[in-house]
N, C-alpha and C positions, 0 to 999 in steps of 0.2 A: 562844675568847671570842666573843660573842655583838657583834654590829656595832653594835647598842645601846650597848654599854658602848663600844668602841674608837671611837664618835662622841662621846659625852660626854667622853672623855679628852682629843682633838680638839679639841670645843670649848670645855673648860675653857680650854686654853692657848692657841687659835687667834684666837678673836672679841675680839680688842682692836681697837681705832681707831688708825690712824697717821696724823698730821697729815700727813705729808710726801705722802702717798699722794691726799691730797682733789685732787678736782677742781678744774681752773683754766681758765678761759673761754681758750679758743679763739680765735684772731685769725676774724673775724666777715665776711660776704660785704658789699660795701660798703667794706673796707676794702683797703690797699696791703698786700701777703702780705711775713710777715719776709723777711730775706735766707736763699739756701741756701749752707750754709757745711757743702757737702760737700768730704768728702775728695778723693774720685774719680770719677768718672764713665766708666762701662763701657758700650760698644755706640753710643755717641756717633760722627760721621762727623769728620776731623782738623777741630781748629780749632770743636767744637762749645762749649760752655760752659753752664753753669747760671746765667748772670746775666741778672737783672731787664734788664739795660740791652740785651744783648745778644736777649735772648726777648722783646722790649717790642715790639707788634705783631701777635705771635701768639697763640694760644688754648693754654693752658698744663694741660696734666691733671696734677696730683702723684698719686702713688700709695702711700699708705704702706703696708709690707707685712714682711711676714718668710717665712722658708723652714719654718717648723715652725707658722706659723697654716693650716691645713688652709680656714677660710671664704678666706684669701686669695688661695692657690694654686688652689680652685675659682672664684673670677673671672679667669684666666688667660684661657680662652677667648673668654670676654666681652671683654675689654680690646684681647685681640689682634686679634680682627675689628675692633673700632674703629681703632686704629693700624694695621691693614692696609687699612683704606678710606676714611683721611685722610692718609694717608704722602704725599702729595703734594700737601695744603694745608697751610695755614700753620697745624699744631697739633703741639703737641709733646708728648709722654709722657713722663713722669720717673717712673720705681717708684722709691723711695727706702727702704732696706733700714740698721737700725743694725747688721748683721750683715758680717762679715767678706769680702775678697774670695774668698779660698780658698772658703771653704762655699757662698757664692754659687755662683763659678764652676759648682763642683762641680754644685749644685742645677741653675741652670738647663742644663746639659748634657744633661740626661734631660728636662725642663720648663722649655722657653724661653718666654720674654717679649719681642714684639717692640719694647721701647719703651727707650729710655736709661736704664741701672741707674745709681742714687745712692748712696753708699755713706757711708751717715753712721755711721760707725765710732764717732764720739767724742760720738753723741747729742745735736747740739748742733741741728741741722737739726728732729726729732723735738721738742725740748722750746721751741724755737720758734715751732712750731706748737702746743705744749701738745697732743700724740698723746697720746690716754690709752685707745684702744684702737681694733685694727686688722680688717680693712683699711676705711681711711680716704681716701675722693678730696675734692681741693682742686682747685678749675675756676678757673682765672684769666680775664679778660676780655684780648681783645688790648691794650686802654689798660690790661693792667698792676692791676685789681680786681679782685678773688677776688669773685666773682659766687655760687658754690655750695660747703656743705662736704657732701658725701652718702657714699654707697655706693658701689661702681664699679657694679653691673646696676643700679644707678638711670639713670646716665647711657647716653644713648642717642644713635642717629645724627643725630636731627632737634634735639639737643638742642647739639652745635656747629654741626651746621649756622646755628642760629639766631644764635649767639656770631658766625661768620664773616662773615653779614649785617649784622652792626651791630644786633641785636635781641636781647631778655633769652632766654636760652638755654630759660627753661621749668621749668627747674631748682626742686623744692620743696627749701629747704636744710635739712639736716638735723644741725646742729651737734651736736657732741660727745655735750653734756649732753641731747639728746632724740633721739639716736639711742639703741639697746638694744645694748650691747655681751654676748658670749657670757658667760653667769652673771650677768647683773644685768638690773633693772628700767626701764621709764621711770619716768622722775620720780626717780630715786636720785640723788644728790650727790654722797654721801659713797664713794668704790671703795676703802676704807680695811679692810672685813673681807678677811683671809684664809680666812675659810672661812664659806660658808655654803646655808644648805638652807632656802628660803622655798614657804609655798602660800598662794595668799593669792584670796579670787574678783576676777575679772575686773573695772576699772572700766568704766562705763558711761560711755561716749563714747569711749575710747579704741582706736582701731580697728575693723577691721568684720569680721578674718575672722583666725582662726587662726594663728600663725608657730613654725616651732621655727629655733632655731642651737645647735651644737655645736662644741667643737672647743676649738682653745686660745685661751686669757682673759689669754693676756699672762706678762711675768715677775712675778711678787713678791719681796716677803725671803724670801721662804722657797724660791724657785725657781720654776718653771714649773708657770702653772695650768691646770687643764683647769676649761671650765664649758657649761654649759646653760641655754639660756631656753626656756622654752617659752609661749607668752602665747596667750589667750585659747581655750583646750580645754577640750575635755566632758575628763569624768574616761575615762570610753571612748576618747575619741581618744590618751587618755597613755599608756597601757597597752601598748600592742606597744613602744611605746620601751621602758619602764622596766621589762619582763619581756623586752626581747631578743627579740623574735618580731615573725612577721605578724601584719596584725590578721585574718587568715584563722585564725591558730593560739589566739586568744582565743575560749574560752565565758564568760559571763557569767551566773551563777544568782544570781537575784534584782533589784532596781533598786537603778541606781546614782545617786547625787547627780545633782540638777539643777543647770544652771547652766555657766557657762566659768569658768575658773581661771587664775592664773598660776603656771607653776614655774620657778623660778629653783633654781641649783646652781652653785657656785662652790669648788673645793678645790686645795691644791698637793701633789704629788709622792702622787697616788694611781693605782692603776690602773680602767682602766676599766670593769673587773667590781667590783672591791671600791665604785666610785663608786654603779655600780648598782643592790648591795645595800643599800648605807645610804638611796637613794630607796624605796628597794622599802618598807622598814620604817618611812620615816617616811612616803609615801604609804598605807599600809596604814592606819598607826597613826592620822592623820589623817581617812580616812573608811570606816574599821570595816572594811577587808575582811580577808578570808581566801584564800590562793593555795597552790593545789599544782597538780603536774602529773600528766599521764597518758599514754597512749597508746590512738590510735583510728583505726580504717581509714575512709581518705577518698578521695575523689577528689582527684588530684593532676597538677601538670605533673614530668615527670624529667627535671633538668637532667643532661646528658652534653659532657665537650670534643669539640669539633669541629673538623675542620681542610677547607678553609685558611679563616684569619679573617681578615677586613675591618684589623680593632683588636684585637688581641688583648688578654687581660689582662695587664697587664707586672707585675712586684714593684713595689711601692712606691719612691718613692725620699724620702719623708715618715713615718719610723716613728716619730716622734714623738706625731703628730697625726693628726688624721682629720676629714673630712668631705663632706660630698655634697650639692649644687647639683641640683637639679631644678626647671626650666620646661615644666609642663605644658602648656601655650598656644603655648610656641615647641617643643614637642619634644627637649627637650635634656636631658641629664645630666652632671655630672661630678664623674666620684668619685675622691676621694683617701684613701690607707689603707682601704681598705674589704676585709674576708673576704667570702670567698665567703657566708657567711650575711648581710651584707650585702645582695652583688648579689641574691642569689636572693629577699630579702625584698622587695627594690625590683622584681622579677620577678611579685610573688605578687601585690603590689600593682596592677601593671597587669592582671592577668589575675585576680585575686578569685578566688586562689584558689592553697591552698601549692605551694609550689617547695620539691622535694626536690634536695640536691644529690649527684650521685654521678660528679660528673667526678672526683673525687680530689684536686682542686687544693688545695694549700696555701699556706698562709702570706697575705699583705695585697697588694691591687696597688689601678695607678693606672689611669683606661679614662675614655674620656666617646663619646658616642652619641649620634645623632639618629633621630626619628623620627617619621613624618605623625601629629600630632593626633588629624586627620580618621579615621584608620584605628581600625579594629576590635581590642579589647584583644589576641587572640589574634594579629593582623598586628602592632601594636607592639612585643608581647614577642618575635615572632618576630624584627623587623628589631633589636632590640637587639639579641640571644643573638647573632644573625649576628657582629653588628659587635663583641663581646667574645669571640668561637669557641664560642658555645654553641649545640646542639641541645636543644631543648625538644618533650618527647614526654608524651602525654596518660597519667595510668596510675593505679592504686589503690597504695596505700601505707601501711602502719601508721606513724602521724606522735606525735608529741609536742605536748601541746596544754596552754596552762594554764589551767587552770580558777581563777576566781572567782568566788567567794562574797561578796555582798555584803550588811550587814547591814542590817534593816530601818530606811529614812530617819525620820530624828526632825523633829523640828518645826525644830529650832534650823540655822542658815545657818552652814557653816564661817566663820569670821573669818582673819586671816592668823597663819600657824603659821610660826615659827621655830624653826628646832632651837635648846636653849637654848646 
């Protein structure tokens, strides 16, 4: 059956509105933060405690998270350098997880966190805050006012520093309803569809540069969703996503739409291929193209395992979810669930140009790597491969490539398209 049809079956029964699901305002920076009315508290030193009364003085970071959101396990890194270069000021970390201790423990075993695990088991901490999608940071001021609700790689070192000094942290706060949670929009209210597949162009004024997130969107009635934003892309820059490739492995015949777009994608208990074909056909369908693939001898780099490694790639220990953090400015990556076709695309990317992979490696893992900015594409891919065991060698290659066809542009401006 044709993905067309198994989406309209989908959305017959899926796009209802559930009031209980709407949005509810956030306790707001300015104000005294609810009480934490955690179960338990893991990684605390004896005699630690989650109370206002007791934390009242210090600079307080919440962290809301789970072991199966993929964006929140990739700020790991980030969070920990913080907590490891204020571990001796007066600021305290709290990840707060409505997740189980078992699966916790478990998780961070293989992916630690250096900051006092929260364990709101019974949701009560979570609906307190009105968490309606993760990961979410809450900055206390030491008099005890939530000063910022942001991102965690929003906040930065100079940004307690400032909290410590008795001055406003810096902090742009970024509450709930105007942050962009994975599979939805700014400006959306309503987080009540289960399923949905939006394009719609780009408003004007609303940011200045491109963003994609992936990964999981939370639980619903219907179970655990996966979703996608992608805000402000040429229909070019979509493409290697939504076809699973480099944008080295894109031919484009003919012009494509003018303009930046927004995608949004939001669905429960799908896989990540079948998610990509129902894009594939309503991006298609949306602005006229045409895709098939081929094969073409190109210039190429050959990924091979190397030993010994820096960081090797390890299995996953997140087969849920998936996603991947890259700071091109500071150097850094960190990927979670991610295949080898993955790594190698984010390889391809630095060096412009495909990465064939013939290490043999199977299955998903978890890896993050730094590396000089300043250096030359060919020196970056090299210091990553290092630091995940990989040798990258220059070579020809009959590759796989998808070609589009794209239909001649009409007068008329896309409008925003909903799957119905």
């Amino acid at each position: 059956m044709k993905f067309t049809r198994i989406l309209s079956m989908i959305l017959c029964g899926l796009l209802i509105g559930l009031s209980a699901y709407a949005e509810q305002a956030a306790p707001a920076p300015g104000q005294k933060p609810p009480v934490l009315s955690l179960v338990k508290i893991l990684q605390a030193p004896d005699g630690g405690e989650a109370d206002w009364d007791k934390l009242h003085g210090k600079v307080v970071v919440l962290e809301f998270w789970a072991t199966w959101c993929g964006p929140c396990v990739a700020a790991f890194p980030h969070l920990n350098e913080l907590a490891d270069q204020f571990k001796d000021k007066s600021v305290q970390f709290i990840a707060i997880t409505a997740e189980n201790e078992a699966v916790v423990t478990k998780f961070l075993a293989s992916k630690p966190l250096h900051t006092w695990i929260g364990l709101d088991t019974n949701d009560a901490t979570n609906k307190a805050y009105h968490i309606t999608s993760i990961p979410t940071t809450v900055v206390i001021r030491p008099d005890g006012i939530i000063d910022a609700v942001t991102y965690p790689t929003q906040l930065k070192p100079e940004n307690l520093q400032n909290l410590l000094a008795g001055k406003p942290s810096g902090l742009t706060s970024q509450p709930q309803g105007s942050m962009i949670p994975v599979g939805e929009l700014p400006g959306d209210t309503d987080h009540s569809s289960l399923f949905q597949i939006i394009i719609r162009p780009s408003k004007e004024g609303v940011g200045t540069g491109s963003s994609s997130s992936s990964g999981g969107a939370g639980r619903g009635p219907l179970g655990y969703e996966i979703g996608r934003t992608y805000s402000r892309h040429t229909v070019l820059s979509l493409l290697p996503s939504i076809y699973d490739c480099a944008p080295e492995e894109i031919v484009v015949n003919g012009e494509l739409p003018p303009g930046k777009f927004d995608l949004v994608v939001k669905a429960p208990q799908i896989s990540r291929t079948d998610l990509n074909h129902l894009i594939q056909e309503v991006l298609e369908s949306t602005f006229g193209l045409k895709s098939h693939r081929e094969t073409r001898m190109t210039d190429v780099y050959v990924a091979t395992a190397a030993q010994p490694a820096t960081k090797p790639l390890k299995p996953s220990k997140s087969p849920r979810f998936s996603s991947r953090n890259v700071n091109p400015k500071l150097g850094t990556i960190a990927g979670v669930n991610q295949s080898m076709k993955e790594v190698t695309a984010f390889l391809a990317n630095r060096l412009s140009c495909p990465v064939v992979d013939e290490t043999t490696l199977t299955g998903r893992f978890d890896f993050d790597a730094k590396w000089d900015p300043s250096a030359t594409p060919q020196a970056q891919a090299q210091a990553i491969g290092e630091q995940l065991g990989l040798t990258l060698t220059a070579a020809k290659r009959a590759i796989e490539v998808v070609v589009v066809e794209a239909s001649p542009i009409s007068e008329a401006t896309p409008t925003t398209k909903t799957a119905p």
